[in-house]
DSSP file (Angstrom, degrees, kcal/mol; ACC not computed):
  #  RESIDUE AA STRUCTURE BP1 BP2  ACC     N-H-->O    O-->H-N    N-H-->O    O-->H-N    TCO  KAPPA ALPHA  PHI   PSI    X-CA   Y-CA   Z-CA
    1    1 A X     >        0   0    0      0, 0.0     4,-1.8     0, 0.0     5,-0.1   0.000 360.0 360.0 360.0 -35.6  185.4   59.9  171.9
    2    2 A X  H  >  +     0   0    0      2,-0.2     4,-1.3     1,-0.2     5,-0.1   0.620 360.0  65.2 -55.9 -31.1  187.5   60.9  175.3
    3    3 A X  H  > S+     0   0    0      2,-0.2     4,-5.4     1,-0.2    -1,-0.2   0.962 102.7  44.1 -56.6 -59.5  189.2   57.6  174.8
    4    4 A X  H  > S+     0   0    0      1,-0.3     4,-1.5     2,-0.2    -2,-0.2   0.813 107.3  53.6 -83.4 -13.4  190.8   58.8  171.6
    5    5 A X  H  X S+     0   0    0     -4,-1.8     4,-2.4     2,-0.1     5,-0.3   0.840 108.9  55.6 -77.2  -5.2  191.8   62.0  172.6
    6    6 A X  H  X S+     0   0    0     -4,-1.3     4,-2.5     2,-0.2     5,-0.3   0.999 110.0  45.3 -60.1 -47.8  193.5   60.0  175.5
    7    7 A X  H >X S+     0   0    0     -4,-5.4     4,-2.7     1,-0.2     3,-2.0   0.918 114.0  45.8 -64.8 -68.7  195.2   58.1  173.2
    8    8 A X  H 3X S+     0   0    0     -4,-1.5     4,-1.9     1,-0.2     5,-0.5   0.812 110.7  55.6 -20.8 -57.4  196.3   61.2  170.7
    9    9 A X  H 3X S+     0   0    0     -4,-2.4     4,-1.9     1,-0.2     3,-0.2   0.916 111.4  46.1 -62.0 -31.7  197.5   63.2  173.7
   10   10 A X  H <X S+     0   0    0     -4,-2.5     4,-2.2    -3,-2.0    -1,-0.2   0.937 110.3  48.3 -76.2 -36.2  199.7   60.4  174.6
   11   11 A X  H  X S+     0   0    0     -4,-2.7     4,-2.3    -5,-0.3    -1,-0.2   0.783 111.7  48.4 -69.9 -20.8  201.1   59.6  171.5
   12   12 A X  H  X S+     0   0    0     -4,-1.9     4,-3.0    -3,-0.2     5,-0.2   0.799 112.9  55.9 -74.2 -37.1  202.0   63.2  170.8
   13   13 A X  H  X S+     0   0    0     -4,-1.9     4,-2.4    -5,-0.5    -2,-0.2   0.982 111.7  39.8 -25.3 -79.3  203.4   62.9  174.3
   14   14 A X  H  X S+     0   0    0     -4,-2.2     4,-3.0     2,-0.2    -2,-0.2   0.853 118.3  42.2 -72.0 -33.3  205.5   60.2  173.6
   15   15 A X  H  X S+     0   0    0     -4,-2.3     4,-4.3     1,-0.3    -1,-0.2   0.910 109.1  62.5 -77.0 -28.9  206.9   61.2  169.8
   16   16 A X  H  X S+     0   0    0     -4,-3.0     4,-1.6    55,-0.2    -1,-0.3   0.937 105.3  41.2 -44.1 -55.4  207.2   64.3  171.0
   17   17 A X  H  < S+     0   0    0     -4,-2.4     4,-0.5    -5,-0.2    -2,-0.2   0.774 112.6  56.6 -28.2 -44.9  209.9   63.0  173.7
   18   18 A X  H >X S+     0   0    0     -4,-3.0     4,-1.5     2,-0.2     3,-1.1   0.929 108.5  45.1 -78.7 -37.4  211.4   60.8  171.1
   19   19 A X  H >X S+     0   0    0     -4,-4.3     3,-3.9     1,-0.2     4,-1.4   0.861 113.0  52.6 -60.3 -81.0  212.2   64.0  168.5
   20   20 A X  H 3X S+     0   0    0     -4,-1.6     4,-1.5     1,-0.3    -1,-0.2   0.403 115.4  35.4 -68.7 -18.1  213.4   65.8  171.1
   21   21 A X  H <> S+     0   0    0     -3,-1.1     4,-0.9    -4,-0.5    -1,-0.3   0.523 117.5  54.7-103.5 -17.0  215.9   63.0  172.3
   22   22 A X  H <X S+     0   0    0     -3,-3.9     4,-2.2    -4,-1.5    -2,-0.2   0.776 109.9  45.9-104.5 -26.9  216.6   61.9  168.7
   23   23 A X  H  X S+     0   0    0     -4,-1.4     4,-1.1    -5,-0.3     5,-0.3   0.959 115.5  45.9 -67.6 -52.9  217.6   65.8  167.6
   24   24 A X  H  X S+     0   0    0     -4,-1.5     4,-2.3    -5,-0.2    -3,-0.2   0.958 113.8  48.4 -65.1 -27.8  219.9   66.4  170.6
   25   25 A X  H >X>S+     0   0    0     -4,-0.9     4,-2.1     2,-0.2     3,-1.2   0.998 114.9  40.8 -76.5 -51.8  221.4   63.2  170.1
   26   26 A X  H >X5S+     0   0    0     -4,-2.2     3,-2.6     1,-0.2     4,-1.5   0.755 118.5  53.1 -43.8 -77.2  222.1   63.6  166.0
   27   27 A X  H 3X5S+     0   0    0     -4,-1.1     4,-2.2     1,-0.4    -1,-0.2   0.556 116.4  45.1 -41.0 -39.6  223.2   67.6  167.1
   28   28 A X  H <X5S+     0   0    0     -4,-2.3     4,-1.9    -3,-1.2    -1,-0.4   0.855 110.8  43.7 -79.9 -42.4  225.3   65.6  169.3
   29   29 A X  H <<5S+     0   0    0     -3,-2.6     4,-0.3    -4,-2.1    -2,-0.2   0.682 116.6  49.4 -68.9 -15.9  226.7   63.1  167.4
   30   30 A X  H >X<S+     0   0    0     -4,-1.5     4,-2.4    -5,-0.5     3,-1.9   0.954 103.2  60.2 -70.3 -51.8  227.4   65.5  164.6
   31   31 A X  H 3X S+     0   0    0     -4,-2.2     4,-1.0     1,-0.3    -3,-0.2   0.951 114.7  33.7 -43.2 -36.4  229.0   68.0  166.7
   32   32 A X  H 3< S+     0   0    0     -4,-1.9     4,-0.3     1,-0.2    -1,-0.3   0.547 116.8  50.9-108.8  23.1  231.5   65.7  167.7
   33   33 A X  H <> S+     0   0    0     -3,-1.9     4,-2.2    -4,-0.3    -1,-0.2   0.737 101.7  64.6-102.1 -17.6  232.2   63.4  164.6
   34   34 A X  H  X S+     0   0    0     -4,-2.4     4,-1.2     1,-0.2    -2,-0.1   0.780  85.3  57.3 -77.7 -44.8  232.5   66.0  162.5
   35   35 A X  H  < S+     0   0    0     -4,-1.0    -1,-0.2    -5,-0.4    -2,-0.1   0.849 112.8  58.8 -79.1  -8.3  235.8   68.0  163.6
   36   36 A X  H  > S+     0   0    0     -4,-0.3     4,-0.8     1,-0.1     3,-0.3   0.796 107.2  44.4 -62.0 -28.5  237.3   63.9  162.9
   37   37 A X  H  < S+     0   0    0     -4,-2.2    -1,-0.1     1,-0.2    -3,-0.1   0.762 107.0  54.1 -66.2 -24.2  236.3   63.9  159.9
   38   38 A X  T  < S+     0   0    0     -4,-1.2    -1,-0.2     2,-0.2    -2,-0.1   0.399 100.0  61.5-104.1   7.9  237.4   67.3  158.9
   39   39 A X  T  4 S+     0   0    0     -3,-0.3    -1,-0.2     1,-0.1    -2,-0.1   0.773 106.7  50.6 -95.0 -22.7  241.2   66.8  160.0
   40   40 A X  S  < S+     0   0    0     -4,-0.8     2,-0.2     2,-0.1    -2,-0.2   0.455  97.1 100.9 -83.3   1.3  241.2   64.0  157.4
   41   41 A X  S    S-     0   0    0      1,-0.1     2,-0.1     2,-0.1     5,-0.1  -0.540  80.0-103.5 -63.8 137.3  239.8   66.4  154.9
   42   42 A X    >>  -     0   0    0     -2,-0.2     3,-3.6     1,-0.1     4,-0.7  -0.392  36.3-107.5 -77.5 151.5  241.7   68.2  152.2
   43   43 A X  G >4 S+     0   0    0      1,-0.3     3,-1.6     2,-0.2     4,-0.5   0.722 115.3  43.4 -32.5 -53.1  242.5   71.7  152.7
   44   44 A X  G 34 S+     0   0    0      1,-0.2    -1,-0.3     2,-0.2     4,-0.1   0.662 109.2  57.7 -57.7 -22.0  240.3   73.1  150.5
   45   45 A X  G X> S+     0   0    0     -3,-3.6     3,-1.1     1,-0.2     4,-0.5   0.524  79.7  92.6 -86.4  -6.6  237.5   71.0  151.5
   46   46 A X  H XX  +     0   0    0     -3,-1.6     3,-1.9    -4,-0.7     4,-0.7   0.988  69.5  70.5 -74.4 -44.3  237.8   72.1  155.1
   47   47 A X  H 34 S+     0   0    0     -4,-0.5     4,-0.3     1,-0.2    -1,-0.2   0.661  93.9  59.0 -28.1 -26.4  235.1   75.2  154.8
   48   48 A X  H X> S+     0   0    0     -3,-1.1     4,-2.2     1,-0.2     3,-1.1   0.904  96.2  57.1 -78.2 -22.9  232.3   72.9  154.5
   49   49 A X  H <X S+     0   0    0     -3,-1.9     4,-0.7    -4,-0.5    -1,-0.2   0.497 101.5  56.2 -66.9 -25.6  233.0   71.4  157.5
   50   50 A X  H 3< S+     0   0    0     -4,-0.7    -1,-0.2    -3,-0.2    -2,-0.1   0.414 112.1  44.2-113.2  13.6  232.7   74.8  159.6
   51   51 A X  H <> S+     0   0    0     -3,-1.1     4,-1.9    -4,-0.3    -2,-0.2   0.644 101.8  67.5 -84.8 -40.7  229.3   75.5  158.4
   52   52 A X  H  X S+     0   0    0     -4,-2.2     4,-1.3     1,-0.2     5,-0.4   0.837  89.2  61.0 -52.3 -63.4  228.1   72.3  158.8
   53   53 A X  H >X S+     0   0    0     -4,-0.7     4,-1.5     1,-0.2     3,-1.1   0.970 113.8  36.2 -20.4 -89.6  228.2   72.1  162.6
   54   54 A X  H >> S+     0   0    0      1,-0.2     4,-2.0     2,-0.2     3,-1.4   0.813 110.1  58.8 -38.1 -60.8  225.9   74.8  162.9
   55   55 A X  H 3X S+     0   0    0     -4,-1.9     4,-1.9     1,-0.3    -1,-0.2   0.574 113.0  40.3 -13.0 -47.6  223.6   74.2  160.0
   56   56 A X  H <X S+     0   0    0     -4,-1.3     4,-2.4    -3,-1.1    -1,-0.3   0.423 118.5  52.4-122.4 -22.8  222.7   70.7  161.3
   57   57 A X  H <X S+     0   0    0     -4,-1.5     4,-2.7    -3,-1.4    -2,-0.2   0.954 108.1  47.7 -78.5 -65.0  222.6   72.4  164.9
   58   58 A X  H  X S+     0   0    0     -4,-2.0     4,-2.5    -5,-0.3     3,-0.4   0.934 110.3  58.6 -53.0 -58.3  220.3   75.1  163.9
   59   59 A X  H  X S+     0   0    0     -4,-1.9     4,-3.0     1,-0.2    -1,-0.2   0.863 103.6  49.8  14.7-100.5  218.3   72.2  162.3
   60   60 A X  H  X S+     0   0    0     -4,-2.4     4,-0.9     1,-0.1    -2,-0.2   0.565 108.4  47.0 -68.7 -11.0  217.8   70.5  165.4
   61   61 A X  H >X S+     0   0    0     -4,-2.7     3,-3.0    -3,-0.4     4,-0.8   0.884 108.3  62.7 -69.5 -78.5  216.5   73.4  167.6
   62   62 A X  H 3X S+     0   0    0     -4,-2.5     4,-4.4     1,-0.3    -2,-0.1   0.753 108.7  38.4   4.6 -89.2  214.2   74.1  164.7
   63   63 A X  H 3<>S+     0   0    0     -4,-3.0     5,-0.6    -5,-0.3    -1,-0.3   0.879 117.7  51.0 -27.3 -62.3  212.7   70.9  165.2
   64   64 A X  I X<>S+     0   0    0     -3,-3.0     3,-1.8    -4,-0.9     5,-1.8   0.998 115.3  42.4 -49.6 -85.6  212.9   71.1  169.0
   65   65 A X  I 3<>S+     0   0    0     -4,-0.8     5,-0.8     1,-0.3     2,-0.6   0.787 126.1  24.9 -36.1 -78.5  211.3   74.5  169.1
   66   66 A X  I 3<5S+     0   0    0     -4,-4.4    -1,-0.3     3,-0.1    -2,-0.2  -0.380 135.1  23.8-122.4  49.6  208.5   74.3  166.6
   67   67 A X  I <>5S+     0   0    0     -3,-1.8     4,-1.4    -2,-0.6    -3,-0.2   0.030 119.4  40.7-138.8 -86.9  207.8   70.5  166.7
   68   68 A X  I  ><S+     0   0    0     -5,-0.6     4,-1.8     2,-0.2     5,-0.2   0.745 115.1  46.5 -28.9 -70.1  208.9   68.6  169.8
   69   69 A X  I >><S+     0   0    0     -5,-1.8     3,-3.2    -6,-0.3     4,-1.6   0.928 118.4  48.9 -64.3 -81.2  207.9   71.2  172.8
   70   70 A X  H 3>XS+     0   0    0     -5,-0.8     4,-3.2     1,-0.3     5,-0.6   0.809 104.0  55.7 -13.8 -52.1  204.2   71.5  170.8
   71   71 A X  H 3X5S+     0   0    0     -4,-1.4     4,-0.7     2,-0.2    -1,-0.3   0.896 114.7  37.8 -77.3 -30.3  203.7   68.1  170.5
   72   72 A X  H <X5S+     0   0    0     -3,-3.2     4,-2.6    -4,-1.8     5,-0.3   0.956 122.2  43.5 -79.6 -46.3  204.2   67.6  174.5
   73   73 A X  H  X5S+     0   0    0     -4,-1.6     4,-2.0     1,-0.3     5,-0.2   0.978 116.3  45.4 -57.5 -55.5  202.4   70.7  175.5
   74   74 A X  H  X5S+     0   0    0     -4,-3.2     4,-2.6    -5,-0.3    -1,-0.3   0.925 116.4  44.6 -63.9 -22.3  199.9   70.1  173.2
   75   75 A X  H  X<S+     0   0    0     -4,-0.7     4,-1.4    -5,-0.6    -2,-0.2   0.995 114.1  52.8 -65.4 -56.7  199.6   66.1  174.3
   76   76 A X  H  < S+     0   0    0     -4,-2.6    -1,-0.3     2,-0.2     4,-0.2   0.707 114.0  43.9 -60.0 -39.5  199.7   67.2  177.9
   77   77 A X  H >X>S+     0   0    0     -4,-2.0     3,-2.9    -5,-0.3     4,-1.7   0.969 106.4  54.6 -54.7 -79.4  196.7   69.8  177.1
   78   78 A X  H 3<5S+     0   0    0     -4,-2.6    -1,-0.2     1,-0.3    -2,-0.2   0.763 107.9  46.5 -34.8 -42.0  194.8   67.7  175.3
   79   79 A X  T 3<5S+     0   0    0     -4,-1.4    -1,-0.3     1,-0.2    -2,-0.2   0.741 109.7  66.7 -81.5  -5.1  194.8   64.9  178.6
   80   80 A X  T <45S-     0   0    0     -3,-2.9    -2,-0.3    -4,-0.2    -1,-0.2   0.813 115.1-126.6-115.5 -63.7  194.0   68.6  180.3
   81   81 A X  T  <5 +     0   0    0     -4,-1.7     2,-0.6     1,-0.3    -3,-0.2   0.637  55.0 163.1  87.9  37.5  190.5   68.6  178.4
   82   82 A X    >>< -     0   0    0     -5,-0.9     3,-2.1     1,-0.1     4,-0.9  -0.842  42.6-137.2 -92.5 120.9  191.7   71.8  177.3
   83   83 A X  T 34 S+     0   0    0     -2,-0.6     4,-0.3     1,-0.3    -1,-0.1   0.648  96.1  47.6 -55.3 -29.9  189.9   73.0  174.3
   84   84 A X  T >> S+     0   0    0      1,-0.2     3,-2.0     2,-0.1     4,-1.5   0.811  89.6  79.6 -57.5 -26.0  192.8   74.3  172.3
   85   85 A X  H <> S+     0   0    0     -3,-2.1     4,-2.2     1,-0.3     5,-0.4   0.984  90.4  51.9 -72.2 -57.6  194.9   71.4  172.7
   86   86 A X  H 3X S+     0   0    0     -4,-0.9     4,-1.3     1,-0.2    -1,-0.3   0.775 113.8  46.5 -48.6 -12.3  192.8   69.2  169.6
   87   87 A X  H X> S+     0   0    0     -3,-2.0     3,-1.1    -4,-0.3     4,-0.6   0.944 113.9  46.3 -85.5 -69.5  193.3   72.3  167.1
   88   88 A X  H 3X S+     0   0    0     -4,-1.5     4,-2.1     1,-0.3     5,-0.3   0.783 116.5  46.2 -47.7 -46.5  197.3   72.6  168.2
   89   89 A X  H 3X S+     0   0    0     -4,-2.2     4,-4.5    -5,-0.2    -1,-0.3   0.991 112.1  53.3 -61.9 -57.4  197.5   68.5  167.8
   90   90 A X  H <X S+     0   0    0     -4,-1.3     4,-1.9    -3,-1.1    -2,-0.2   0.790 108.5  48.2  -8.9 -81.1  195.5   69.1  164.3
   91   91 A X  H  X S+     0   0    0     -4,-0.6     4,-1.0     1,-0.2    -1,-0.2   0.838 115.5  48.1 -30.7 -67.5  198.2   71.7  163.1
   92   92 A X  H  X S+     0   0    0     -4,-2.1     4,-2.5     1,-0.3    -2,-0.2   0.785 104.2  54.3 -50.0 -50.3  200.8   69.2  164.0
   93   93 A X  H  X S+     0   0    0     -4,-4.5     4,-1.0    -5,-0.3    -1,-0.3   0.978  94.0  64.3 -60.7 -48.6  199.6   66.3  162.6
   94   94 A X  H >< S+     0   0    0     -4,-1.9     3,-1.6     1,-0.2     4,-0.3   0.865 108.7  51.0 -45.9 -34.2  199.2   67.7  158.9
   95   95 A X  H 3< S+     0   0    0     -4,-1.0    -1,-0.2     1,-0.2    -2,-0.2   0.925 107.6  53.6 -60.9 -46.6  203.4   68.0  159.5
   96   96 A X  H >< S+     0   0    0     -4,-2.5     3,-0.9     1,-0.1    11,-0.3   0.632  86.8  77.1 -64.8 -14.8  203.1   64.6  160.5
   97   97 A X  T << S+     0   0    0     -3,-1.6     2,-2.2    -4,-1.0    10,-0.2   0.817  95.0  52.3 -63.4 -87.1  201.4   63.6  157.4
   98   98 A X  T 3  S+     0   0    0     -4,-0.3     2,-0.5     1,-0.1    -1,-0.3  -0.075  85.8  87.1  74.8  15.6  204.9   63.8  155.6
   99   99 A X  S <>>S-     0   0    0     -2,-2.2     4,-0.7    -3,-0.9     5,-0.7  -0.708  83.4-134.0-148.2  77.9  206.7   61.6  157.9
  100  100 A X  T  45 +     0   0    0     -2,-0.5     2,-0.1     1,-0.2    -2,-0.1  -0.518  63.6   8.9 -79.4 142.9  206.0   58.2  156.5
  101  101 A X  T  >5S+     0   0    0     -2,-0.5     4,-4.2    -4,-0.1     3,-0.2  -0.984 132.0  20.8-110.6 -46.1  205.1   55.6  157.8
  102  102 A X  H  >5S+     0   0    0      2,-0.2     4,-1.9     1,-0.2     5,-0.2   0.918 122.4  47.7 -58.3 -58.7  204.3   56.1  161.2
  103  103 A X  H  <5S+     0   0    0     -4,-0.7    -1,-0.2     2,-0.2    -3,-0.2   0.326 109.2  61.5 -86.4  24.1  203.5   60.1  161.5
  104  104 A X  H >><S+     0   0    0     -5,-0.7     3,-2.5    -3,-0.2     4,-1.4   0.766 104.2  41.9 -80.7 -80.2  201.4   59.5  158.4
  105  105 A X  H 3X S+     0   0    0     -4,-4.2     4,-3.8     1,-0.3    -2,-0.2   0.832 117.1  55.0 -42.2 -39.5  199.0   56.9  160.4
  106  106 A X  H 3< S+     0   0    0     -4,-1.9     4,-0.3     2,-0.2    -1,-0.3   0.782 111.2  42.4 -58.9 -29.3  199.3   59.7  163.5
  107  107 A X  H X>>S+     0   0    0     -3,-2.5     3,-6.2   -11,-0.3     4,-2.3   0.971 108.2  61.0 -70.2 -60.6  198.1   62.5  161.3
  108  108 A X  H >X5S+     0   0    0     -4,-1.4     4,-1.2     1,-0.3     3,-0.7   0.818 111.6  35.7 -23.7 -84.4  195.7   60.4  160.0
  109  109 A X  H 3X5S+     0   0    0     -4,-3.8     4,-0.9    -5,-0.3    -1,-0.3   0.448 113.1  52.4 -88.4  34.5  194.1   59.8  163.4
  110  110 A X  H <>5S+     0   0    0     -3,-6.2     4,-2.7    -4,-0.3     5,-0.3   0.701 104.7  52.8-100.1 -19.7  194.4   62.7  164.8
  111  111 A X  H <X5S+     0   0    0     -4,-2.3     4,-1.1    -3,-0.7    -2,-0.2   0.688 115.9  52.2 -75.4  -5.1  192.7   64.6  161.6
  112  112 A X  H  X<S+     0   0    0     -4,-1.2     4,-2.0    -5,-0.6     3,-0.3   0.976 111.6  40.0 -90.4 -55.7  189.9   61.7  162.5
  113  113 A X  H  X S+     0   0    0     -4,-0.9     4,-2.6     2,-0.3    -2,-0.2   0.865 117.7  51.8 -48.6 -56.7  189.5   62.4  166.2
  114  114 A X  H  X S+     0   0    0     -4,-2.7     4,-2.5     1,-0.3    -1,-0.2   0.897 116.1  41.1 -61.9 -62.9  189.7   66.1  165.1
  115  115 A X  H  X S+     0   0    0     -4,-1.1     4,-0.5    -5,-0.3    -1,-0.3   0.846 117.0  44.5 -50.5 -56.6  187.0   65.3  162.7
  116  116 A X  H >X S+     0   0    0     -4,-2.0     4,-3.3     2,-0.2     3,-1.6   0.957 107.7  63.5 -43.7 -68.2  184.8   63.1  165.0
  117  117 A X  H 3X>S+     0   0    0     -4,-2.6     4,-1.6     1,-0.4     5,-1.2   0.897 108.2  39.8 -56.4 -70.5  185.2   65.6  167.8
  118  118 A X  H 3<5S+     0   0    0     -4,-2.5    -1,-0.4     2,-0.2    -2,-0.2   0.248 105.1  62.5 -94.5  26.7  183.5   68.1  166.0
  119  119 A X  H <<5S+     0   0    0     -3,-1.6    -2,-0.2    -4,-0.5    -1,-0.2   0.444 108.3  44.2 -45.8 -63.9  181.0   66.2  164.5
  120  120 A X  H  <5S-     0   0    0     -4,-3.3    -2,-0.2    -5,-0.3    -3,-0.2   0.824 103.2-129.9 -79.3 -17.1  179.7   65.4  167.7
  121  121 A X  T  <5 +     0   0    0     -4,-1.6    -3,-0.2    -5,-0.4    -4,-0.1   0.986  61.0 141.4  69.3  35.4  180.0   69.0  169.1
  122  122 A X      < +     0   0    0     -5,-1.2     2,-0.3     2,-0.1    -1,-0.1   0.250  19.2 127.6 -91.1  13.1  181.9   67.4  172.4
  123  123 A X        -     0   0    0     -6,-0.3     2,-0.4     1,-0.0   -41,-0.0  -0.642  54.8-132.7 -92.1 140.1  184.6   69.8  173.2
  124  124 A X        -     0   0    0     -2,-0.3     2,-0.3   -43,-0.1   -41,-0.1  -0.554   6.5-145.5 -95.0 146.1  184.9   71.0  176.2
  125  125 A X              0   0    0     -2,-0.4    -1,-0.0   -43,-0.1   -43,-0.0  -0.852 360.0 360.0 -85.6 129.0  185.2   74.5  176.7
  126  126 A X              0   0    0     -2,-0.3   -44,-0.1     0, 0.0    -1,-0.1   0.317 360.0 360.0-152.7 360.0  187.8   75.7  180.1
């Protein structure tokens, strides 16, 4: 069973990294495609264009904040043998269910490890 939380904490490790690198970069490619787009916009049309920026900003922090940073702390924990870390991964994964294809099959086993793991009554206490 120690095997497969290695493997969960690493994969929440790693996707965490990649949302975090794939929000700044859209936040980043928006910010700055966006005021070209909106000089070739008609007048009236320009107001959507000065919410948007933020919107899509605020977005990606979202994300950042209450996905991204979790999902490494919690991966990093979890390799830790820290007992919280498999509930925090848990949480995370039911989000993940929704993120087909891939952070469907990651909820999927982590809600099995989760499952497993306290079946067998192996969690470490620290």
């Amino acid at each position: 069973m120690e095997s497969h939380k290695r493997v969960v904490g690493i994969l929440y490790i790693v996707t965490g990294v990649l949302q975090f690198i794939v929000m700044l970069l859209v936040s980043v490619l928006i910010s700055s495609l966006i005021p070209f787009i909106a000089d070739n916009a008609e007048e009236n049309a320009r107001w959507v264009f000065d919410w948007l920026v933020p919107f899509i900003n605020i977005i990606a922090a979202i994300v950042i904040i209450f996905f991204s940073i979790p999902s490494v702390v919690g991966g990093a924990a979890l390799l830790q043998g820290k007992s919280w870390a498999l509930t925090l991964l848990l949480i995370l994964g039911c989000f993940k269910l929704f993120s087909f294809p891939i952070g469907t099959a990651i909820g999927i086993y982590t809600i099995w490890v989760y499952a497993e793991d306290k079946k067998l009554g192996t969690t470490k206490t620290v």
